[in-house]
N, C-alpha and C positions, 0 to 999 in steps of 0.2 A: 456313419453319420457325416454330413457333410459339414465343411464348420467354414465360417466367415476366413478367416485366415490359411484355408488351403492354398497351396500352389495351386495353378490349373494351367494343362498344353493345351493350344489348340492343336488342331487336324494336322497342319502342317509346321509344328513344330515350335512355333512361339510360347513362352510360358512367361505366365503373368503372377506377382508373389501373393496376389489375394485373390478372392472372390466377389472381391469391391469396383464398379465401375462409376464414375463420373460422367454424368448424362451430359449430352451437348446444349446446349443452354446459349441464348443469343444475346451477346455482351454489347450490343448498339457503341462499338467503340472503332469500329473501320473510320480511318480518314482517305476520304474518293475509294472506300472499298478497301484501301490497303492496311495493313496491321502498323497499328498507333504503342506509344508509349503506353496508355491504357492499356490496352490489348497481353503486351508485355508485363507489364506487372499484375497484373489477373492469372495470366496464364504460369507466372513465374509464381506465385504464391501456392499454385494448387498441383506441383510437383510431386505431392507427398499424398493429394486428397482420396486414390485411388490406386488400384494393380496397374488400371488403365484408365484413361485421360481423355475422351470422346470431345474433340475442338467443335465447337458451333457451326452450322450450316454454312458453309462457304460456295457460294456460287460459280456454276463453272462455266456460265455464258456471260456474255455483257447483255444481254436482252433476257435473262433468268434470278436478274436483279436488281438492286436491293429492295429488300422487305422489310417491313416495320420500320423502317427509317426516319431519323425525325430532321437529321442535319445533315452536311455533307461532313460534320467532325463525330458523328455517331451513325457510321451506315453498317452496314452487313456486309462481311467481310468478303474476298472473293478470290480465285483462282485462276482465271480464262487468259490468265495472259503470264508472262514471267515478271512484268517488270514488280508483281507482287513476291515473286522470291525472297528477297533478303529479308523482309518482315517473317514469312511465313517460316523459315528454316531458322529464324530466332524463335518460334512459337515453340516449334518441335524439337530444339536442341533445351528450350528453357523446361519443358515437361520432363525431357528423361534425365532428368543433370542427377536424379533420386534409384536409376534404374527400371520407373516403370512406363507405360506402354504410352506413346501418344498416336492417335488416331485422328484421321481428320476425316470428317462427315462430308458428303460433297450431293449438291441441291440443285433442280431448277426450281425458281418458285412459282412457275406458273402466273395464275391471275392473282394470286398473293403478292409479285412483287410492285408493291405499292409507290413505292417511291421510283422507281423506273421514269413512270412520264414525264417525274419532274426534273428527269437527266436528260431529255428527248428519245428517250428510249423507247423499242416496241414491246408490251406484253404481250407474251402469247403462249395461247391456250391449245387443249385437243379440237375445242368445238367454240364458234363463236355464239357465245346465246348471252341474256339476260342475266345479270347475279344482281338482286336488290341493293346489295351494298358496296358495290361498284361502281363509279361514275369517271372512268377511264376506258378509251379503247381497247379491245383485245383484238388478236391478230390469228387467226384459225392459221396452224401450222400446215405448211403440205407438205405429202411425202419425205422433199427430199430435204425441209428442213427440220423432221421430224428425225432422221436419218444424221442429218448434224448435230443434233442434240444429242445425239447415242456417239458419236463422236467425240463431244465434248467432255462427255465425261470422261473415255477412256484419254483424253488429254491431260483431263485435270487429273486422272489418277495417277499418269506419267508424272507430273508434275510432283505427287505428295511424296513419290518415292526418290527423285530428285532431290525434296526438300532435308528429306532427314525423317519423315512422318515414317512410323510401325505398321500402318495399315489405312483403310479407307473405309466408311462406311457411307453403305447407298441412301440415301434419304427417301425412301416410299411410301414415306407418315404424315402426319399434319395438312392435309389437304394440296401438297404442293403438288407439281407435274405430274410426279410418276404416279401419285395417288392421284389425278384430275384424270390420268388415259385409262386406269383403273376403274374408276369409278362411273356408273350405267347413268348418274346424274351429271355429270357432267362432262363424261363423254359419248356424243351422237353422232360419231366418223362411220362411216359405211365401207372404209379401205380394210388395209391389212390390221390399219392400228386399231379398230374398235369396231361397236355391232354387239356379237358373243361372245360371250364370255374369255373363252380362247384367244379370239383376236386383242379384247381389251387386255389379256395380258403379255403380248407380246412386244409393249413399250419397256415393261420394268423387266423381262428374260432378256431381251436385245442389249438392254444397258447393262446386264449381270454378264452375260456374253464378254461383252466387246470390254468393260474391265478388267475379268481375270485372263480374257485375252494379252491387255498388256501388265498385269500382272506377271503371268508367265514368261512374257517375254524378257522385264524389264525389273521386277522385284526380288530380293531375295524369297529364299526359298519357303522363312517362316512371316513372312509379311501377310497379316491379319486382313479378311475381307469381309465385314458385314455387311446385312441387309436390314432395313427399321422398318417397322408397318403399323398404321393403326388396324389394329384386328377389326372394326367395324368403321362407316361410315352412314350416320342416321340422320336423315334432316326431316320433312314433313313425305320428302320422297325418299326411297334408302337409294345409296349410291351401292353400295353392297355390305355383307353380314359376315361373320366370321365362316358361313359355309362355303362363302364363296372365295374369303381371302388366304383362307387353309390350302385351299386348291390350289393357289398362286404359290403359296409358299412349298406345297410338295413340287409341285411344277420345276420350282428353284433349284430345290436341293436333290431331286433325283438325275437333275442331268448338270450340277454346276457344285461345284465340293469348295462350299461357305464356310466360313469359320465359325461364324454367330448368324444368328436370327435375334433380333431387338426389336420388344411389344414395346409401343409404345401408350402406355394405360394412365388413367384417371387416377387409378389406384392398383399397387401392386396386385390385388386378390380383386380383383373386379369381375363379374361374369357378367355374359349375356343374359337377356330377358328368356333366352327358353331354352338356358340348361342349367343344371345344379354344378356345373364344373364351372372351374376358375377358365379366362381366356390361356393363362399360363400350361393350365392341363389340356386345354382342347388342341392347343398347336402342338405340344410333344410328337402328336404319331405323324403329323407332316413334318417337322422338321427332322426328326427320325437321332440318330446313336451318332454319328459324326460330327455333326454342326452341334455348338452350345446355344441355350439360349440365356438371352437377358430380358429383363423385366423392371419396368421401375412403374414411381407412382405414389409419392406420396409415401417415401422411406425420409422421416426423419428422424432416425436414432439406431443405434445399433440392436435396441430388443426388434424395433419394426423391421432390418434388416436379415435378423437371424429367423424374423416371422415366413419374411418374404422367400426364404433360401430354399424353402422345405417345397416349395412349387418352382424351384428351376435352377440354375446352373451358376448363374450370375448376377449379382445383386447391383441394379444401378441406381445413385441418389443425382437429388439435382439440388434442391433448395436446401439440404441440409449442408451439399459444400460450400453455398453462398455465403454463411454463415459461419462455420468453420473449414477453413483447407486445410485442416490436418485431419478429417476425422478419419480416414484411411488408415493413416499413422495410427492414431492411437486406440482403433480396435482391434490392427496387427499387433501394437505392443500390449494387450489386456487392459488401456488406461481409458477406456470405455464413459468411467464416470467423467472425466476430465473434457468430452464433448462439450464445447460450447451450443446451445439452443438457443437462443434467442438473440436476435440482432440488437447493436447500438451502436450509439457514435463512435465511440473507443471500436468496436467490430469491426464496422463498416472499415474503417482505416487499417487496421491490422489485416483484412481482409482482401484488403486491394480491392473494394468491388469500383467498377468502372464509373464514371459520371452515367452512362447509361443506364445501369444497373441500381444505383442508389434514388437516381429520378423514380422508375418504373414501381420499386418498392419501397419508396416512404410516399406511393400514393397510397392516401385512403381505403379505395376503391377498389384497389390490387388485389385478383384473387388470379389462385394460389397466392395467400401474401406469408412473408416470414413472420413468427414470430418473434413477440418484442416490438413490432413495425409501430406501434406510439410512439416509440422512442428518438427515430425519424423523421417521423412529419414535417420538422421544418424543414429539412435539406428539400422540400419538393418542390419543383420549380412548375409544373404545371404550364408546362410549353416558355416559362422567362422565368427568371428568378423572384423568387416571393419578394417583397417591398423593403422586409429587414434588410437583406440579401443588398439588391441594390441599393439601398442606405450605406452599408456602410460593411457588406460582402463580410456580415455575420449574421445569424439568425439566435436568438437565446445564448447559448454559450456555447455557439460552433463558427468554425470559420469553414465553408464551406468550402475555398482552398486545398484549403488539409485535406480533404477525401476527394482530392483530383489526383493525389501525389501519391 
């Protein structure tokens, strides 16, 4: 029986002391992209939250970001250059100070990265078309800076192992790049990079390529390498379905020896509309007996974790370490009931969560929101600070100060 608090090796030798993983989650705390005080103390709080410690999407072009960005003191973090080192090797020296795993996620975000134009930067996509919700240029890559982008990452992965980072995971999820050359809706390229099915996936195999490429060269020898995907992409038109994304993933791991495969799901047990299996069980036989896999989704508590365990290898939460960074800890140590659930002012603080992160979830509106998130409301500033706030930088009986520190 498999049990939350197992050791687990991977492939090549790394071993992590739980089955607990910590989902990458986007801390809007970059200052110009580089890791801030914020960044630091979030990151330094959640040493304990996990076996392993999955750092937020960090971009590995200056034209592959930022995304969701609201300020130049809350952007998405990023990678494309050194002069982000010193931040980034305080991220990863402040995760293992506990002994377990820091990984850094590394992204382009495609037509997601939002905030780009208002740095004068280019977005750019597989295919230049129409997105309704878009009202920024996009820039059709050609070949040979399609070719630099397969480049960049295997730079930025030089880079994480440089830093002090345990390993890298590829970001193939959430609609960014690697899932836009993937995807039949939104990519209409006639080259090598898209068309069929084959060719659409020879964006996301080029980039597995060329990273464990300098992986090998340039990483110890148990240095972790994942890949994340959304098992499906549906909009009015389907970009593609789990029979098509399964293919991509045997694709991966029959010719490139992965450490992990990472669903990234709605909910841990979620399935497709036209099978009786979870997405969990459908990928097993493509990822196959070497690579693990992980699975998150809507894991907030350790019964939901030991629900989720029984469908895969690796349990990762998100929102329930926003709330508590020790819950790792203390379902390693059996203190289980002692999990904090619900957010509050006193949390929030103890918590480290970033100004970024305390805006996004004491709005209303915020789904996935945490629970307890009443208890927040006023710290929301809703693009400026509420009117208590600029009165007199308290809202009821918070100083919203205090959960900057």
């Amino acid at each position: 029986m498999k049990k939350l608090t197992d050791q687990v090796t991977f492939r090549h030798g790394a071993t992590i002391s739980n089955r607990l993983v910590q989902a990458p989650m986007l801390t809007n705390s970059g200052d110009n992209e580089a890791v801030s005080q914020d960044t630091l103390d979030y990151y330094g709080a959640r040493s304990q939250s996990a076996g392993m410690v999955i750092v937020e999407y960090t971009s590995v072009r200056k034209n592959g970001g930022p995304s969701r960005s609201w300020a130049k003191d809350r952007e998405q973090l990023a990678i494309y250059d050194d002069h982000f080192k010193p931040g980034m090797a305080k991220v990863a020296k402040a995760l293992k100070k506990d002994g377990n795993k820091a990984i850094l996620q590394l992204v382009h975000s495609g037509r997601e990265a939002n905030y780009a134009p208002k740095l004068g930067r280019t977005v750019e996509v597989p295919s230049k078309m129409d997105f309704p919700w878009i009202d920024y240029p996009l820039h059709e890559l050609t070949d040979d800076e399609v070719q630099d982008v397969v480049n960049d990452f295997g730079a930025a992965t030089k880079r994480a192992i440089d830093y002090g980072f345990d390993g890298v995971e590829i970001h193939g999820a959430n609609h960014y790049l690697i899932q836009q050359f993937f995807s039949a809706f939104s990519n209409h390229r006639t080259d090598n990079w898209g068309g069929s099915l084959e060719k659409r996936m020879n964006f996301p195999l080029a980039i597995v390529k060329e990273v464990l490429s300098v992986v090998k060269e340039y990483a110890p020898k148990d240095f972790i390498v994942g890949y994340r995907i959304s098992p499906e992409e549906i909009h009015e038109t389907v970009g593609y379905t789990w029979h098509e994304s399964t293919q991509l993933i045997k694709a991966i791991t029959d010719h490139y020896d992965l450490d992990y495969i990472h669903l990234s799901l709605p909910k841990y047990d979620a399935k497709p509309k036209d099978s009786d299996k979870t997405f969990a069980e459908l990928f097993q036989p493509a990822i196959g007996n070497d690579a693990k896999e992980i699975i998150v989704g809507d894991v907030m508590s350790e019964e939901d974790a030991q629900a989720a365990l029984k469908l895969t290898d690796l349990v990762a939460m998100a929102r329930a370490t926003l709330i508590d960074p020790q819950i790792g800890l203390k379902i390693s140590e059996g203190r289980g009931n002692e999990i904090i659930r619900k957010i509050s002012p006193e949390q929030v603080k103890k918590s480290h969560l970033t100004p970024g992160l305390i805006n996004l979830f004491s709005d209303p509106k915020m789904e996935p929101h945490l629970p307890g998130r009443e208890s927040i409301y006023a710290l929301h500033q809703a693009g400026s600070l509420n009117k208590d706030v600029l009165k007199n930088g308290t809202s009821s009986s918070f100083n919203l100060d205090d959960f900057k520190k």
